[in-house]
Structures are given as C-alpha cells and as structure tokens.
C-alpha positions as CSV (number, residue, x, y, z in Angstrom):
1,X,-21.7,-7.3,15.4
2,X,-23.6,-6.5,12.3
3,X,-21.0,-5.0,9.5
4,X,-22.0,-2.3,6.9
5,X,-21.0,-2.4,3.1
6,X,-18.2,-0.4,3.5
7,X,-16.5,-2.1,6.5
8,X,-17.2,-5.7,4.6
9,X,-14.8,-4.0,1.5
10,X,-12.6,-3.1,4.4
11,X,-12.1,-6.4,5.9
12,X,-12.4,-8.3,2.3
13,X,-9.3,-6.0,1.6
14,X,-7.2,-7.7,4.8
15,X,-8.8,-11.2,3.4
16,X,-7.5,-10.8,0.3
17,X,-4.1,-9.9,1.1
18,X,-2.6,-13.2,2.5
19,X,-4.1,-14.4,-1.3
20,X,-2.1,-12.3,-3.4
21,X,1.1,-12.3,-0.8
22,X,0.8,-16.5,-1.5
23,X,0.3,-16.1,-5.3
24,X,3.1,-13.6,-6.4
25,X,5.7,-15.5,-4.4
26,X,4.4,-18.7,-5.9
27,X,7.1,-19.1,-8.4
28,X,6.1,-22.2,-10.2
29,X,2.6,-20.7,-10.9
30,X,2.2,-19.4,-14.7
31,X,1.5,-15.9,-15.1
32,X,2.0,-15.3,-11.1
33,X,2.4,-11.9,-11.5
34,X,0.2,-11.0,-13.7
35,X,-2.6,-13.0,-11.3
36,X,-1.0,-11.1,-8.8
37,X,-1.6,-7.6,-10.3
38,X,-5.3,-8.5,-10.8
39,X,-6.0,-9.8,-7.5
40,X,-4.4,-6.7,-6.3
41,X,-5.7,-4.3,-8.0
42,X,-9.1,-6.1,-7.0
43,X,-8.0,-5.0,-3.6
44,X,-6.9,-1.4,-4.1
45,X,-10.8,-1.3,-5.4
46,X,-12.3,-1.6,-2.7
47,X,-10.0,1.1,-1.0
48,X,-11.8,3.4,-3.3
49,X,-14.8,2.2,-3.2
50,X,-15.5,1.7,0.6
51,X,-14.3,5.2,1.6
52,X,-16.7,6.6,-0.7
53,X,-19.3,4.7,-0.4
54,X,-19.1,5.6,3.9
55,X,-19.1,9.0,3.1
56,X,-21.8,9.2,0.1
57,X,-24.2,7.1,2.3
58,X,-23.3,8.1,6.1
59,X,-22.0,4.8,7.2
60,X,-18.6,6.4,8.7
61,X,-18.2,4.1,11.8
62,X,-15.1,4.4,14.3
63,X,-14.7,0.2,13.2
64,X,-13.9,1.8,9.3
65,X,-11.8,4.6,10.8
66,X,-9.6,2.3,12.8
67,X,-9.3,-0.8,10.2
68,X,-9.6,1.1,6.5
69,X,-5.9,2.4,7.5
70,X,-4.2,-0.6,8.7
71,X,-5.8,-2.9,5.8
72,X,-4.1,-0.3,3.9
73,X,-1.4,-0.5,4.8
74,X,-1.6,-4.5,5.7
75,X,-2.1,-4.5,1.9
76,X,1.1,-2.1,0.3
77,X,3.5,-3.4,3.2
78,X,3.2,-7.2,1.9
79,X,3.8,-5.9,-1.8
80,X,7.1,-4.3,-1.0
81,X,7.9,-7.5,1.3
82,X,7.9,-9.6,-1.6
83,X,9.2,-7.1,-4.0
84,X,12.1,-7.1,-1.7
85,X,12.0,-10.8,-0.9
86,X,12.5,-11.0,-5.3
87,X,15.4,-7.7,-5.0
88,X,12.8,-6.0,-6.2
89,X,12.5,-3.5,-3.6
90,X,15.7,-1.9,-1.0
91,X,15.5,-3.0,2.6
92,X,15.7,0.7,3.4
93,X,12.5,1.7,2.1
94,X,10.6,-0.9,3.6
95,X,11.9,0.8,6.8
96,X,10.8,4.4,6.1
97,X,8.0,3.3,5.2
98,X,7.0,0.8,8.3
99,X,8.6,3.6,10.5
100,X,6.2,6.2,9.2
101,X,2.8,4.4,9.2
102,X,4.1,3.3,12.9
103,X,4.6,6.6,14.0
104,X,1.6,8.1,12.0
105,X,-0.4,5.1,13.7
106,X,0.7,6.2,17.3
107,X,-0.2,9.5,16.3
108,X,-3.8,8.6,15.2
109,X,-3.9,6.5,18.5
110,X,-2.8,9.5,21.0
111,X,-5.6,12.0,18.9
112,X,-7.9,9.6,19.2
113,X,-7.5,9.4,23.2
114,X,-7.7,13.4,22.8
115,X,-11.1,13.1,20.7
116,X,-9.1,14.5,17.8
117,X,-9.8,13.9,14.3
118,X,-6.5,14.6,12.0
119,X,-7.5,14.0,8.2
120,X,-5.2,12.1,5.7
121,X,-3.3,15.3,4.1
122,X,-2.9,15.3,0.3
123,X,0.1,14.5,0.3
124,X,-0.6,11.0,2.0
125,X,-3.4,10.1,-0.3
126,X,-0.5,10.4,-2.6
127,X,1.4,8.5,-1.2
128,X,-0.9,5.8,-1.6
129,X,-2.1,6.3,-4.5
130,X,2.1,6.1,-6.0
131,X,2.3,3.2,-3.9
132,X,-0.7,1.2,-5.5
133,X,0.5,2.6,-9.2
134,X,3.6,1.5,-8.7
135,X,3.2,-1.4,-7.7
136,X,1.0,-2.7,-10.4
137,X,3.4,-0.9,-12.9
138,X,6.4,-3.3,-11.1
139,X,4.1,-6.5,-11.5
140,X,3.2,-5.8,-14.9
141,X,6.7,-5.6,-16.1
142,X,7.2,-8.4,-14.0
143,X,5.1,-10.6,-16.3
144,X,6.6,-8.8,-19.6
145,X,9.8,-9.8,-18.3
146,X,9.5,-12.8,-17.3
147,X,7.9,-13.5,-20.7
148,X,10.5,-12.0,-22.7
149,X,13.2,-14.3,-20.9
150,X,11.5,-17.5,-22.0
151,X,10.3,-16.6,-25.4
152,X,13.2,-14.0,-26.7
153,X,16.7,-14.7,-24.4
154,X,18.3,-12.4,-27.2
155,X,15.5,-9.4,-26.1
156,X,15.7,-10.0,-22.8
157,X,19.1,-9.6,-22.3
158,X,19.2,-6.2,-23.9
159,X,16.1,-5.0,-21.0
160,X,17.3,-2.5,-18.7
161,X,17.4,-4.5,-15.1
162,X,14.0,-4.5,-13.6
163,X,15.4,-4.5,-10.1
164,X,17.0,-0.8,-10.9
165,X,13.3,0.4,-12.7
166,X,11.5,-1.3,-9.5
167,X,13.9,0.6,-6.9
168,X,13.7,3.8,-8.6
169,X,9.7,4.1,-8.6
170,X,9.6,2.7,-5.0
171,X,12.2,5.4,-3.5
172,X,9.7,7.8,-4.8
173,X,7.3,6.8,-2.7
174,X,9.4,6.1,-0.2
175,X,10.1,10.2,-0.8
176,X,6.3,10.9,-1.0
177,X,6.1,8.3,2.3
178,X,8.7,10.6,4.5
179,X,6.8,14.3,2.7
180,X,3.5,13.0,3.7
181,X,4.5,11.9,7.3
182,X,6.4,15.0,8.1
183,X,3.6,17.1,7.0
184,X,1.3,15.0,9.3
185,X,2.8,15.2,12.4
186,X,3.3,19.1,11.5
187,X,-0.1,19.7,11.7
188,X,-0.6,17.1,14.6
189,X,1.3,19.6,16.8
190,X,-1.4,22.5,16.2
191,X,-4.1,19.6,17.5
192,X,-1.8,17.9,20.3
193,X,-0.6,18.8,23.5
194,X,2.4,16.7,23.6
195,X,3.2,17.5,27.0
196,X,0.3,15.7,28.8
C-alpha cells in the first residue's frame, strides 16, 4: 500500500508516541521533561500539518480519516497516563475523557456504516487544541520545577503545588472534552437513525 505525505505524518504521530511515553516517565534521564515537551510538540506538528496538507493538496483518503483521530488521541491519552502515573493528572478525567473519544469513536464507526460524514465541531478542535497547550504548559513547569528543587530548595518550597496547577488546567479540558462530545452526538442525531 503506497502511503501519501499526509498519512506518513499520521502514522509518524502513532511512532512517535511510545518515544515520548518512554522518555517522560524515564526518571533518571536529565531534562526528561523538557525532551519530553519537544518530542511532543514534534508530534502535535504533524497533527497540523498533515490535516492541512490532505486538504490543500486533495490527498483526503478514508486510511487518514480513520487513523488521524485515533493517533490523536493515541497521542493526548498517553500524556495524561503519565501525568497521572506522576499525580499529575485525576483518575476521573482520564475517564471522561477515554469515555468520550469511545463513544464519539462508535459514533464515527455507525456514520460511517450509514455513509455519513459528521465534521469535528469547534468545540472539539478545542478540545484538542487545550489538550496539546496544556500539556506542554504541565511539562514545561515540570522542568522549571524540577530545576528549582535541585538548585534553590528554599524557592522551591515556596511554589504553589504543581499537582493542584496540573489538575486545574486538565479539568478544563476535561470540561471542553464533555462540551465538545455532547455537542457531537447532538448533531449526530439530525444524521442518524438510531433505531435501525
């Protein structure tokens, strides 16, 4: 199967996910999260640049459709897995979360079987968006925390918690998450018949 530019990025994405899963919870590494925050970012990226790229030169496939979602979402799940693996993130968000993309997913799926299309709605692109922010925001004061502690104890101990600043930017998206899905199957119901 011969791949276009855009589904490489795609499936680059899912490659380089396992990488920065391995590196951020690598706790003897120096500077982990900060090598963690590039490698991710290197991965949100290519979310921008494949979908535009498919659209700008016409190389929309069903292939990018089905995987340029899941590496998604492959991608922001594994972040708040270790976020919450370092009490970085609440178990309970990772559950909206997973529960929405599942049920969005299944959604997507039964359309699909329909031949119905049903676009990302705004508020899901930013969803991701918040989710991809934030998360580099969290690592980044990861790395200035962790800094602080070794070279200024005295500083460090006067830093808000991280855990508590970490929390409080993911339960907005975990807000955005639940807006974003509810809004989606909303306008799934105009598209659907359920009842077949």
């Amino acid at each position: 199967m011969k791949l276009n530019t855009p589904n490489k990025l795609t499936i680059a994405r899912m490659v380089i996910t396992p990488v920065f899963l391995a590196v951020i919870l690598w706790e003897s590494l120096p500077y982990r999260f900060l090598t963690a925050c590039a490698i991710f970012s290197l991965a949100a990226v290519t979310d921008a640049i494949d979908g535009n790229m498919a659209r700008k030169y016409n190389q929309i496939t069903n292939f990018g459709k089905l995987l340029d979602p899941i590496a998604d979402k492959v991608l922001t799940t594994s972040a708040l897995l270790a976020f919450m693996v370092m009490d970085l993130c609440n178990i309970w968000i990772v559950m909206i979360v997973l529960t929405r993309e599942f049920a969005i997913a299944s959604i997507r799926m039964i359309a699909a079987a329909g031949g119905v299309v049903i676009p990302a709605n705004v508020w899901g692109k930013i969803k991701t968006i918040s989710q991809m922010t934030f998360t580099i925001v969290i690592m980044v004061l990861a790395q200035a925390y962790d800094t602080a502690e070794k070279l200024s104890p005295e500083f460090f101990a006067k830093l808000p918690e991280l855990s508590l600043i970490s929390k409080g930017l993911l339960w907005i998206t975990a807000v955005l998450t639940v807006v974003s899905g509810v809004i989606y199957i909303k306008d799934s119901v105009k598209v659907i018949d359920y009842t077949k």
